[in-house]
C-alpha positions as CSV (number, residue, x, y, z in Angstrom):
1,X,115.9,112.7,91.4
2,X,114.8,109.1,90.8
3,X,111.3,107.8,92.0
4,X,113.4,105.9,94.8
5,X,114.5,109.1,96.4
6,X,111.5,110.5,96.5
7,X,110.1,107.9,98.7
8,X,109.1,109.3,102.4
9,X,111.6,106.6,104.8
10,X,108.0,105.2,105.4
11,X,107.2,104.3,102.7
12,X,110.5,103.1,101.4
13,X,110.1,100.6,105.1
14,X,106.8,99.6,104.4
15,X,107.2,98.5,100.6
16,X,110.9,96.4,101.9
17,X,108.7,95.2,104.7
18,X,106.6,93.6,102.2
19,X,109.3,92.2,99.9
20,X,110.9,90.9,102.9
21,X,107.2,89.1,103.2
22,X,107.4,87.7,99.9
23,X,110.4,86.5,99.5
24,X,110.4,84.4,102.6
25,X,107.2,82.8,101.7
26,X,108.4,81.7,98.5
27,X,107.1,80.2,95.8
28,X,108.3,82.4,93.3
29,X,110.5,81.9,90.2
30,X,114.4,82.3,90.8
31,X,113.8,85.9,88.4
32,X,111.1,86.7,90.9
33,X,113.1,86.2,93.7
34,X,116.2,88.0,91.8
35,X,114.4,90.9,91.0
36,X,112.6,91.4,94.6
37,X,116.2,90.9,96.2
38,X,117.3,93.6,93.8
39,X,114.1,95.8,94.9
40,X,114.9,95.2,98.8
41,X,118.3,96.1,98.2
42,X,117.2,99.9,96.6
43,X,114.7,100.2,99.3
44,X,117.6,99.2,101.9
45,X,119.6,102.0,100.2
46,X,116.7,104.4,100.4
47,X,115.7,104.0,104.4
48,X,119.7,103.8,105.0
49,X,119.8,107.6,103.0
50,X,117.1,109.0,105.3
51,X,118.5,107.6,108.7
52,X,122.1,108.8,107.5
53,X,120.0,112.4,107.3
54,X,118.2,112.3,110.8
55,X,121.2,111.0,112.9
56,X,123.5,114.4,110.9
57,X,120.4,116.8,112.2
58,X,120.5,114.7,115.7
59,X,124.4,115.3,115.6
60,X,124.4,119.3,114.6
61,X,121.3,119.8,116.9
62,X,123.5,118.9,119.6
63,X,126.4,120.6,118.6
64,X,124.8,123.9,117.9
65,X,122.9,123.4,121.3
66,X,126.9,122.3,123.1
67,X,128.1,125.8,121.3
68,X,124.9,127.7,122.6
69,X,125.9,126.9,126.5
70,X,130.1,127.6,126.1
């Protein structure tokens, strides 16, 4: 398990939240810029992976819930 996916979805949000901050005050060095884009992108990936997980739960919740009352 990487560092990345051992992020809480919080955290992962707040830390994009605040590249998404710095890159649209600018100012920094196309490399800068590169490598926060590239950092978004992982974070991006990382809040995506836990929303993916809470809307299966969501789904089987109902489902098993659906089965319960047939």
């Amino acid at each position: 398990m990487t560092d990345d996916q051992k992020l809480t979805y919080e955290q992962a949000r707040t830390e994009l939240a605040g590249v998404v901050e710095r890159l649209e005050t600018g100012g920094s060095s196309l490399e800068e810029s590169l490598s926060l884009w590239e950092r978004g992108e992982k974070l991006a990936d990382v809040c995506q992976t836990w929303l993916d997980g809470a809307r299966a739960r969501i789904e089987e919740a109902r489902a098993a819930r659906t089965s319960a009352s047939d």
